[in-house]
C-alpha positions in Angstrom: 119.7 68.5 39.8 122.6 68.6 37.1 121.4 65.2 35.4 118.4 63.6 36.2 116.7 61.1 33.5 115.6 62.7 30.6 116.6 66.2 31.6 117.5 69.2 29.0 119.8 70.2 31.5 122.2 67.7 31.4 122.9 67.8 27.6 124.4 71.2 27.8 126.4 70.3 30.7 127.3 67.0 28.6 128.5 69.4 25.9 130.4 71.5 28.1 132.1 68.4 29.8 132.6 67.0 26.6 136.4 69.0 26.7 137.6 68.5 30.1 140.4 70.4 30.6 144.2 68.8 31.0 145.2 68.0 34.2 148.9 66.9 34.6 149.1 66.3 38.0 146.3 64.2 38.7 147.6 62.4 35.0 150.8 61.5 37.1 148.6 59.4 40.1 148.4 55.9 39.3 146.9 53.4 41.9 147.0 49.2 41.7 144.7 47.4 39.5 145.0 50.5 37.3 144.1 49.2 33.6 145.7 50.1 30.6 145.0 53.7 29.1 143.0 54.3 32.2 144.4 58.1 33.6 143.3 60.4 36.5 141.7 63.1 35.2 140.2 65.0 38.4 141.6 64.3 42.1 139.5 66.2 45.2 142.0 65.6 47.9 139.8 66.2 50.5 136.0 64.2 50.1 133.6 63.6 52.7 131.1 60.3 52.0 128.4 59.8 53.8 127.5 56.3 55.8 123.9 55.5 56.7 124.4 52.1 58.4 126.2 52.6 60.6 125.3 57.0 60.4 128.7 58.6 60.2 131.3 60.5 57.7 134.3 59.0 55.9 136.9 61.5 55.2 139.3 60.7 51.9 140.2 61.9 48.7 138.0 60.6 45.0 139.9 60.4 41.9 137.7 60.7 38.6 139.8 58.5 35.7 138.2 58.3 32.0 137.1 54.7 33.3 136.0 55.3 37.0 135.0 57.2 40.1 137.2 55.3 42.9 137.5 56.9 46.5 139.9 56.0 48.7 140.9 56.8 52.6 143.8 57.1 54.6 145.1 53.6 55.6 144.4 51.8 58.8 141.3 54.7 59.5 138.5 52.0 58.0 136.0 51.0 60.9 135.8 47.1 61.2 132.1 47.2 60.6 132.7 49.0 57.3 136.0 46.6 56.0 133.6 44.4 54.0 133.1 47.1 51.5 136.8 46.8 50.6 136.2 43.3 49.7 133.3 44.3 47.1 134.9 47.4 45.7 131.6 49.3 46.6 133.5 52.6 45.7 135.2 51.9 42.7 132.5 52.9 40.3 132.8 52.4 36.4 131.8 55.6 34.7 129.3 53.6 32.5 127.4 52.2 36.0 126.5 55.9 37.0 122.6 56.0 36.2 122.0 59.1 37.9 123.9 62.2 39.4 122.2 65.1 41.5 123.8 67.8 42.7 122.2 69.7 45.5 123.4 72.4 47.3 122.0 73.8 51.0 122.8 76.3 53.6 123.9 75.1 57.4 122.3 76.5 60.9 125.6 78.3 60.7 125.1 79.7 57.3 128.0 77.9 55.6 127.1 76.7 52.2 126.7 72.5 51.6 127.4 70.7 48.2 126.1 67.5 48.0 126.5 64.5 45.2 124.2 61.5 44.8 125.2 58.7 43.0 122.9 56.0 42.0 124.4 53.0 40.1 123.0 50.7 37.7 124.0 47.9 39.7 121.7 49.3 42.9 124.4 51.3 44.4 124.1 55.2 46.1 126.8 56.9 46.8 126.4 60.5 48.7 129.9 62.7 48.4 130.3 66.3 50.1 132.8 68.1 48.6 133.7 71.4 50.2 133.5 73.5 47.7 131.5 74.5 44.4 134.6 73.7 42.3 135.1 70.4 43.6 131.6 69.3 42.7 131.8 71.2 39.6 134.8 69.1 38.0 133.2 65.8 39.4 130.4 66.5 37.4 132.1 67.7 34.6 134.3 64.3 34.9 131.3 62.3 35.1 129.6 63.8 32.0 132.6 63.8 29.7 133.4 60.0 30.4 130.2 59.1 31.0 127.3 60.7 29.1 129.7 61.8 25.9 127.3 60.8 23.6 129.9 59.7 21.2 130.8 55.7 21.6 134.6 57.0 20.8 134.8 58.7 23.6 134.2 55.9 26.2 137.0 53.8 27.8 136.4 50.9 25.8 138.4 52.3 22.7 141.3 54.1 25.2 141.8 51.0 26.7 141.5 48.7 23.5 144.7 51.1 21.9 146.9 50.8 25.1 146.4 47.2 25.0 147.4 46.6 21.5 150.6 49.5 21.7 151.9 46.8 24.5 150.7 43.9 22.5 149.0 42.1 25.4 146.1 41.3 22.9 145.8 41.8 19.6 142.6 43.8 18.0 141.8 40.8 16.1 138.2 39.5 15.0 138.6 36.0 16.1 136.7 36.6 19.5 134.2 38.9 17.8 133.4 36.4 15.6 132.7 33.2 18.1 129.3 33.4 16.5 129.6 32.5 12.8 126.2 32.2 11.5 127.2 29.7 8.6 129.1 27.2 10.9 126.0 27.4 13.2 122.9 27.1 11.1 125.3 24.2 9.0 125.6 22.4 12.6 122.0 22.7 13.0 120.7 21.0 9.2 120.3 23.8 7.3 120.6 24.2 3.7 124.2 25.9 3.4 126.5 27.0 1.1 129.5 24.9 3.3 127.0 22.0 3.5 124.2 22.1 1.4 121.2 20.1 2.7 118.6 19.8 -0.2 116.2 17.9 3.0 115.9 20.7 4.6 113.0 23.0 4.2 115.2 25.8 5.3 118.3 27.5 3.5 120.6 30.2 5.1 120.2 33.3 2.7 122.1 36.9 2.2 119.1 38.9 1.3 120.1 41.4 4.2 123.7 41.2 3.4 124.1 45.2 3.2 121.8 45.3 6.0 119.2 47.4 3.5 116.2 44.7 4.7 116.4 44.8 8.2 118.7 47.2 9.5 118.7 45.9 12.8 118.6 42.1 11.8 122.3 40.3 11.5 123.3 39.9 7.7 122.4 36.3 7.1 119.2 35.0 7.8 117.9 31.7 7.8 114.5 31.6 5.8 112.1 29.1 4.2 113.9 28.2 0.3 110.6 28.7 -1.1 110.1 32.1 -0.2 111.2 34.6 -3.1 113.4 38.0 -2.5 110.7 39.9 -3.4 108.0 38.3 -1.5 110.8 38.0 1.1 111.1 42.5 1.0 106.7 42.7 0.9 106.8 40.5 4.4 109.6 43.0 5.9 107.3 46.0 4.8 104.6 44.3 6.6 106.1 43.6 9.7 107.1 46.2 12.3 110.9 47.8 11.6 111.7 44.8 9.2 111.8 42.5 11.2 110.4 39.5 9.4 110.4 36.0 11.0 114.0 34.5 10.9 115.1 30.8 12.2 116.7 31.0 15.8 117.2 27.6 15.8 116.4 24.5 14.3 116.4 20.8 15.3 118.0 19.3 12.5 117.0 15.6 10.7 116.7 14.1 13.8 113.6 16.3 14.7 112.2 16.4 11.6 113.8 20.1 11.2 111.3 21.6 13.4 112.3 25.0 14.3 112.1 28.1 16.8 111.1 31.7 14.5 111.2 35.3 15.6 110.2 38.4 14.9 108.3 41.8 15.4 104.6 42.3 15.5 102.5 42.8 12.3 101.4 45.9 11.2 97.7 45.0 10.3 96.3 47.8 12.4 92.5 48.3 13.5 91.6 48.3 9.2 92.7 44.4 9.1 94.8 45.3 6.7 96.7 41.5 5.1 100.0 40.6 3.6 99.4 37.7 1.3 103.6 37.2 1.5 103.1 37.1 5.3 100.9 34.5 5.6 102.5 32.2 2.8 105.9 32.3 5.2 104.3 31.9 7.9 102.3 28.8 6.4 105.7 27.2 5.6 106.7 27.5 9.0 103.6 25.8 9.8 104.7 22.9 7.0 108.0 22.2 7.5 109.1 19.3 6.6 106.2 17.7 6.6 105.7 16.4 10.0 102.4 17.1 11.5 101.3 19.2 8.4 97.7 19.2 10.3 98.4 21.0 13.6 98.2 24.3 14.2 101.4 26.6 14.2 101.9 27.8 17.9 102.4 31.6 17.8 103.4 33.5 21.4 102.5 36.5 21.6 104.4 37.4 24.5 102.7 40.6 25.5 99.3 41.2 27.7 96.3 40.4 25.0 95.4 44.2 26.6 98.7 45.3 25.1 98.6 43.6 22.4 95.4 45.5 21.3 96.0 48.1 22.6 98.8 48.3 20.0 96.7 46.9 17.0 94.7 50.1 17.5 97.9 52.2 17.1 99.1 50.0 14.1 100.2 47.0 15.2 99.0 43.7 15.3 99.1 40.3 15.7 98.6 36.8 13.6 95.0 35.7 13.2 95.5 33.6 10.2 94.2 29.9 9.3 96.2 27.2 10.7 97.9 29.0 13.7 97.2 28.6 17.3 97.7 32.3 18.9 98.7 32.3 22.5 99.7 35.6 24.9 102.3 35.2 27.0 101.3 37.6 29.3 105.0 39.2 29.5 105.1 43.2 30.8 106.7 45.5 28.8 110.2 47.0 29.4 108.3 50.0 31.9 106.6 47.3 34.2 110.4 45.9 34.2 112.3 48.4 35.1 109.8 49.6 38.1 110.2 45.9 39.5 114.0 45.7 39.1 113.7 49.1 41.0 111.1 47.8 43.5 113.2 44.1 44.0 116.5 46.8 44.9 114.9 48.8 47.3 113.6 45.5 48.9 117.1 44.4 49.2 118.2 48.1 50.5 115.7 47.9 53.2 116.7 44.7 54.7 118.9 45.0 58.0 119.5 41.7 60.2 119.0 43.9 63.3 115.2 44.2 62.0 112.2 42.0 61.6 112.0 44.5 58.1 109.3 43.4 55.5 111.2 41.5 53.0 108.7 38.5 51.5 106.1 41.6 51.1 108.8 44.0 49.7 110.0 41.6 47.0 106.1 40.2 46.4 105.1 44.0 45.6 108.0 44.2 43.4 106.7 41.7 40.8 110.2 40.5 40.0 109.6 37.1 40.3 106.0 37.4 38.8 108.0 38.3 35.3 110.3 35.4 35.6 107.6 33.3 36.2 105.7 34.7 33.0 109.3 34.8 30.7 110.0 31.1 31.9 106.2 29.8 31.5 106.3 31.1 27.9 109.8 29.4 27.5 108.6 26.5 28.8 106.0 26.1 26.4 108.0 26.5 23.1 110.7 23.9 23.9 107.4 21.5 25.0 106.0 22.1 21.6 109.5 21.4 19.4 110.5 18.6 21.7 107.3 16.5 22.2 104.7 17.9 19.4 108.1 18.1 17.1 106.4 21.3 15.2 107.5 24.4 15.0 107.2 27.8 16.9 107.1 31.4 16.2 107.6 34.5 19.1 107.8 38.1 19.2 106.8 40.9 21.1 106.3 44.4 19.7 109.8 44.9 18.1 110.9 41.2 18.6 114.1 42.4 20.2 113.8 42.5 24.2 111.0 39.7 25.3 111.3 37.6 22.4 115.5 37.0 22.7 114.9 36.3 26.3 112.4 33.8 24.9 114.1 32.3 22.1 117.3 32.6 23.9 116.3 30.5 26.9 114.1 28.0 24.8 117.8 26.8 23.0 119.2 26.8 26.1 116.8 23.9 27.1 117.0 22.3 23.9 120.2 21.9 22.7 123.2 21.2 24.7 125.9 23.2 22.3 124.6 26.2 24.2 124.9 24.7 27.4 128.5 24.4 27.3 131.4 27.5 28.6 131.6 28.8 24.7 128.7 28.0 23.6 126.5 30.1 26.3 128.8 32.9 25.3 127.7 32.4 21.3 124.1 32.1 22.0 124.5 35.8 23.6 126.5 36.8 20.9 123.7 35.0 18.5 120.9 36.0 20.3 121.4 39.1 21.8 123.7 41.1 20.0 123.6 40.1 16.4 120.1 39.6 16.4 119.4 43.2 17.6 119.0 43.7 20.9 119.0 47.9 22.2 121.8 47.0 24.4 123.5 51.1 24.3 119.5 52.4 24.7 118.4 49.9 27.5 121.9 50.2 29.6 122.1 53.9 28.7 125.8 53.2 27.4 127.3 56.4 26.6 124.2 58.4 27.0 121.9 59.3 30.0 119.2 56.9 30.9 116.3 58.1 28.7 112.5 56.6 29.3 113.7 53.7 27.0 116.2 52.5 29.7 115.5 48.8 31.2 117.9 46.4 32.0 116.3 43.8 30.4 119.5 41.2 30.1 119.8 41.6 33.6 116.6 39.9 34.5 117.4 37.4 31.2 120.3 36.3 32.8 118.4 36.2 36.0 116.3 33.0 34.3 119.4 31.7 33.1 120.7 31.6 36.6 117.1 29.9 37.9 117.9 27.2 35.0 121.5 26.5 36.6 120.3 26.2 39.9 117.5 23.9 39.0 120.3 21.2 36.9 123.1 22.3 37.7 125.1 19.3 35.8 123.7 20.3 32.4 125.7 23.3 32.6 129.5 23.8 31.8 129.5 27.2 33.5 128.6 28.4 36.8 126.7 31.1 37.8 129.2 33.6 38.2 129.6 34.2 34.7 126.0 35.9 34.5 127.7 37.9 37.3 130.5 38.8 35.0 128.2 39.4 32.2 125.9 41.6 34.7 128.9 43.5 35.8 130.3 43.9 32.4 127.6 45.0 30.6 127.5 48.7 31.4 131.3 48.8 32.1 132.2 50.5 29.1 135.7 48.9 29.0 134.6 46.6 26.5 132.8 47.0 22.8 130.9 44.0 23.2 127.5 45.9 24.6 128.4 49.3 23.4 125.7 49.5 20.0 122.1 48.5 19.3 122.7 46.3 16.4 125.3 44.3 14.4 125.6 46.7 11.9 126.1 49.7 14.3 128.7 47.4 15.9 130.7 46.3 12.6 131.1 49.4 11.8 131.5 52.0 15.0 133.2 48.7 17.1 134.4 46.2 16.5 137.6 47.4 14.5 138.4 49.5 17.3 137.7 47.9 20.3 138.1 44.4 22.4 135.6 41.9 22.9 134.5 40.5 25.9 134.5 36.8 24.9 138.6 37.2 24.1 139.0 37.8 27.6 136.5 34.9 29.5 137.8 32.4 27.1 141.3 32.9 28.0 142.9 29.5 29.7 143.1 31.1 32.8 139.9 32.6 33.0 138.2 29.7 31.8 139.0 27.8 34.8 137.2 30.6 37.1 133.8 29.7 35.6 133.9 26.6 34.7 131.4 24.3 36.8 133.2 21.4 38.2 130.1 19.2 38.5 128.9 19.1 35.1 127.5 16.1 33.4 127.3 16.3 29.9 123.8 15.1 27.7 122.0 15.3 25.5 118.7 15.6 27.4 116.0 18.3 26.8 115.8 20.6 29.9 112.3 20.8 31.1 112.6 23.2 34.5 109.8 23.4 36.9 108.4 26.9 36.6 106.5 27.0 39.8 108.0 29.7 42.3 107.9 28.1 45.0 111.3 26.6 43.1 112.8 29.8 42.2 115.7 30.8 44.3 116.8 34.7 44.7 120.1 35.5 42.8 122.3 36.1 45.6 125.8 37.0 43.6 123.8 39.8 42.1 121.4 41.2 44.6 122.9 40.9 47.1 126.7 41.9 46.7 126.9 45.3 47.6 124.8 44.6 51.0 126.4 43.7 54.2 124.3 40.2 54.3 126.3 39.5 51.3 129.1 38.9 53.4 127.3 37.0 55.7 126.4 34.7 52.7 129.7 34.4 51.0 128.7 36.2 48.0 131.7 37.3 46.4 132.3 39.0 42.6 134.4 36.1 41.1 138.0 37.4 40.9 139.5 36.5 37.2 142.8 36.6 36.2 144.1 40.3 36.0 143.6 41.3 32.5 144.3 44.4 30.6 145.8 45.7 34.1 148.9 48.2 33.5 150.7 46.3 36.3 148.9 43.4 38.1 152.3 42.9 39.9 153.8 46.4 40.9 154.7 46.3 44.7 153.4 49.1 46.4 155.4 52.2 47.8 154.6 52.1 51.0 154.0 48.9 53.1 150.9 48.2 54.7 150.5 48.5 58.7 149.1 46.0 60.8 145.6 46.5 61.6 144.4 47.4 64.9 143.0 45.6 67.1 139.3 45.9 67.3 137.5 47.4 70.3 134.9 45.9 72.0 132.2 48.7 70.2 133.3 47.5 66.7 132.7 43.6 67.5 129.7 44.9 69.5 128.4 46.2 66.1 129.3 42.7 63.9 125.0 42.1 63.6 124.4 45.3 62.9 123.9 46.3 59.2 126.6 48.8 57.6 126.0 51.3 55.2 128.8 51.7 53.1 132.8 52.0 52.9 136.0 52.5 51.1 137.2 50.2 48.2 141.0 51.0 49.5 142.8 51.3 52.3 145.3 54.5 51.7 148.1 55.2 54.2 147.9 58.7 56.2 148.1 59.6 59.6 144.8 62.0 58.9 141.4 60.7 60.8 137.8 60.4 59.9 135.3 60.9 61.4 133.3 58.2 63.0 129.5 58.1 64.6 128.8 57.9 67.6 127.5 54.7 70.2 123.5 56.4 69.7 124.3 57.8 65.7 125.6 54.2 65.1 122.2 52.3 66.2 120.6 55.2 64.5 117.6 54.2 61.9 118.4 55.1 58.8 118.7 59.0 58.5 118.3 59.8 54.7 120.5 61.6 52.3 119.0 64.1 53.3 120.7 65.1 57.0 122.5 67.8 56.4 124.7 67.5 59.8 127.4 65.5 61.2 128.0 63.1 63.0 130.6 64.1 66.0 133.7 62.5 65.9 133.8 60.7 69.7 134.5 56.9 69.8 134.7 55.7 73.1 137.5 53.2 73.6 138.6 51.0 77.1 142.2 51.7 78.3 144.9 49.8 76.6 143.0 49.3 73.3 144.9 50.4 70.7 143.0 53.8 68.9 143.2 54.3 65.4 143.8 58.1 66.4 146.8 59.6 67.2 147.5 61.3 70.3 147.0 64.3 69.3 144.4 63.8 67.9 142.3 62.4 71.0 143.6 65.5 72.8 141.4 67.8 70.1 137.7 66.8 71.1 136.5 70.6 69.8 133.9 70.0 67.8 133.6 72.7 64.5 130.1 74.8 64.7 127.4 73.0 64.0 126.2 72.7 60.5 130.0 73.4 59.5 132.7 71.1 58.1 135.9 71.7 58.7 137.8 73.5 56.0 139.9 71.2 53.7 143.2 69.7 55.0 146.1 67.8 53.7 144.2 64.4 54.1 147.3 62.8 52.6 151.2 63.2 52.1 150.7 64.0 48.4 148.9 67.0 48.6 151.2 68.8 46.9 153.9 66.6 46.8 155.0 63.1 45.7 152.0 60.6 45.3 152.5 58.2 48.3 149.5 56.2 47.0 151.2 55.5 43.6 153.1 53.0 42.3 155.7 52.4 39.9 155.0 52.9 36.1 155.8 49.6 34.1 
């Protein structure tokens, strides 16, 4: 294996990627939906991939760009059982999606040597190429590693693609959209004591103590904290809690709820001795107080890990908050290793569903303990925005380092609370609040420009999961529809943007953002506004109170189940946005398209019968590929690992059109088994003209 999670292998192929030689040739290919300073960098003109559903062989060619892996076959050859995969894009893979590349190489019955790639996506895709030869699968690799794994942010698309967009002026590099969350206009909007409104009422003030960062490193630069809490004392409670990460206002209900407020922050560092922070239990104490109201119950304090865990970690110098006045509850949330093994476990119960089969899907997804999590994230959500809304009191989370479990918390709690975030700009601000000001590992948990260490766990995924079983419960509170979580789920480790790319806001001021475009400036665009914008929302100014019960959970189909053939049977379909950043949404291709066959009586035979994979475009080409069989295409599945293929023979009734040439029917020699045929001009542009290009704006 040439990368493999945490392996000392890969880094010095990473280094020796890292300089991937000039290609001009494959430079000159261009294909549609091509985006700006995207370039081919590698092309293997002749690429088998192998189909497990139905079993068989696509022949084509795979192009390696510094933004994706995309293969393509020759046009009109795509089986009608496979077309749906051209709908999806399942083969048009963002560098940044790769979570895992092994390269194996075996020897046939007939002694010829076998190279083998397996791709495994972070968005539950595998992918199983079979190059014919050692270079092929060398510079794939190499391709992968430099663009993928360069271990240096300016390496990744995201910075190509943000220069080429501002040398053709289609969007200027400006800050506006990097700065949709402005923490003075918020906390002012919210009560708080500001220097733009200054609100001498309000127990809690907006303060620059970490304006250079040099309190918290991985905390935004203003804070909202309690007015009466002194720097110093302020410094003593971030050397007490774990990384800095003192308690800091997420959110606060204003005057009209008696400025009772949501907190966060990281775990103390008490340890097994008991040791005490005199400055950590006075803030925590004015938290309690707050205004005023209620000044005799007991501050509600989630602990959002295991009480197991949460031991467990006092006995390696952690803690937790047994102080006077404060009502300690766990909320029982796993830690990012338990959630990572369910995402895992809820994809492979989604890979081993076929229609054709009675299969084992309510016990595949019940051993997965996805929805177990959810429940636990949205019981402890549940209970915060109970306690500000009815008690009107006050609440402090965290977790261990107060940046995975407790933003899902916090994040979902204001969600519920206060309609601002519940609006098309707004829900993208609370991310932007929440998420990545506030600290959260997004280049460590997505393994963004790096490979997947034993930190990696897509932990926004499964947030944005509870967001989309918030939607679905009231789905007029909400000015967006679901498939913005889809955008944000397929965006998130696409590395064409710099929104995601660092692990806290002062990483991303400096390494990012002046270099690089944000997400937000493209989903708030006019035209892309419209594409997820819920039509039936309501607005109010009501307090969301969902029904945690599963039994009222509903599976996310737009993401699981997208890159499945039930997908199509369900409709589910990646919202398609306005072309942005696209070198030339409206070139007219070179070479018309031909009509498609007709489809034989075996293909519509097959319509029930699960399919395993296929192209994400059509390429024209009089070349063939090879198809299974009538017994390979009822086939189980296989596995990767079958290391022969499946004989070309597809038997068709007279007068139904073929998508074979004559001569080709007329060659029914099969190669030696366990061989491949030797590479062949697969397409026109071997080594001539690209047919498969088009015209350069």
């Amino acid at each position: 294996s040439d990368w493999s999670s945490g392996s000392t292998g890969f880094s010095a192929l990473a280094e020796r990627a890292s300089v991937l030689p000039a290609n001009p040739q494959a430079a000159a290919l261009t294909f549609d939906d091509m985006f700006m300073g995207e370039s081919v960098h590698v092309v293997v003109k002749s690429c088998y991939l192998l189909v497990q559903r139905p079993l068989c062989e696509l022949r084509g060619r795979l192009l390696a760009t510094n933004y994706r892996l995309k293969f393509q076959t020759p046009k009109g050859t795509l089986r009608d059982e496979l077309a749906w995969m051209k709908e999806v894009s399942y083969f048009d893979v963002p560098m940044g999606m790769i979570e895992d590349l092994k390269r194996e190489t075996t020897t046939s019955m007939a002694g010829v040597p076998e190279y083998r790639l397996k791709i495994s996506t972070k968005d539950n895709r595998t992918l199983t190429l079979l190059p014919h030869n050692e270079e092929d699968c060398s510079m794939l690799v190499d391709a992968v590693a430099a663009f993928g794994v360069p271990r240096n942010l300016e390496r990744l698309f995201a910075f190509k693609h943000a220069d080429a967009m501002a040398a053709s002026k289609t969007l200027a590099r400006d800050q506006s959209s990097w700065n949709i969350y402005d923490p003075m206009q918020e906390y002012t909007r919210m009560g708080i004591d500001t220097d733009l409104v200054p609100n001498a009422a309000s127990p809690w003030g907006l303060s620059q103590v970490n304006a250079e960062y040099k309190l918290c490193a991985t905390y935004p630069a203003k804070l909202a904290l309690p007015r009466r809490m002194s720097e110093s004392e302020l410094r003593a409670v971030a050397g007490f809690r774990k990384r800095g990460r003192l308690p800091a206002m997420s959110w606060c209900g204003g005057h009209d709820m008696k400025y009772a407020s949501l907190w966060r922050c990281s775990q103390t560092t008490e340890g097994l001795m008991g040791q005490k922070c005199s400055e950590d239990q006075k803030l925590v104490e004015l938290i309690r107080q707050g205004a005023g109201n209620r000044s005799d119950r007991d501050l509600l304090v989630i602990d959002l890990r295991p009480w197991k865990a949460a031991w467990a970690n006092k006995a390696g110098g952690g803690g937790f908050e047994g102080y006077p006045k404060c009502n300690l509850v766990f909320g029982e949330i796993d830690n990012i290793h338990c959630v990572r093994d369910a995402w895992r476990g809820m994809a492979m119960a989604v890979a081993n569903v076929a229609d054709c089969e009675v299969g084992t899907w309510f016990k595949d997804v019940a051993n997965s303990n996805w929805y177990d999590y959810i429940g636990a994230i949205l019981n402890s959500m549940l209970k915060v925005v109970q306690e500000i809304s009815i008690e009107g009191c006050s609440v402090m989370v965290h977790c261990s380092d107060g940046w995975d479990r407790t933003a899902q918390i916090t994040s979902l709690a204001m969600l519920c609370l206060d309609p601002a975030y519940r609006t098309q700009e707004g829900f993208l601000r609370l991310v932007q609040k929440e998420w990545c000001s506030f600290g959260h590992r997004f280049r460590t948990r997505m393994a963004l420009g790096e490979p997947p260490s034993g930190e990696y766990c897509p932990v926004f995924i499964q947030w944005l999961e509870c967001v989309y079983q918030l939607v679905r419960q009231t789905p007029n509170e909400f000015e967006f529809s679901t498939g913005v979580l889809l955008r944000l789920a397929s965006e998130v480790a696409s590395n064409r943007f710099g929104t995601f790319l660092c692990d806290s806001e002062s990483e991303r001021q400096q390494k990012v953002m002046p270099f690089t475009i944000s997400l937000w400036s493209v989903l708030l665009r006019p035209e892309d506004l419209v594409t997820w914008r819920n039509e039936s929302y309501m607005p109010s100014q009501k307090v969301i109170m969902p029904n945690i019960c599963q039994a009222n959970y509903t599976v996310w189909d737009e993401y699981w189940w997208r890159f499945h053939p039930r997908g199509q049977k369900l409709k589910v379909r990646l919202p398609a946005p306005p072309p942005f950043g696209v070198a030339s949404a409206s070139a007219p291709s070179l070479v018309p398209v031909p009509a498609a066959p007709a489809s034989s009586p075996s293909a519509s035979a097959s319509e029930g019968r699960a399919a395993g994979a296929g192209p994400d475009s059509d390429l024209l080409s009089d070349s063939p590929i090879r198809n299974s069989s009538p017994a390979a295409a009822s086939a189980t599945q296989a596995g990767d690992d079958a290391g022969v293929a499946v004989a070309a023979s597809v038997a068709r009734p007279a007068g139904v059109e073929t998508l074979f040439s004559k001569e080709e029917l007329a060659s029914t020699d099969s190669p030696p088994r366990g061989a491949r045929p030797p590479p062949a001009g697969l397409f026109a542009d071997d080594d001539d003209d690209d047919v498969f290009s088009k015209s350069r704006p």
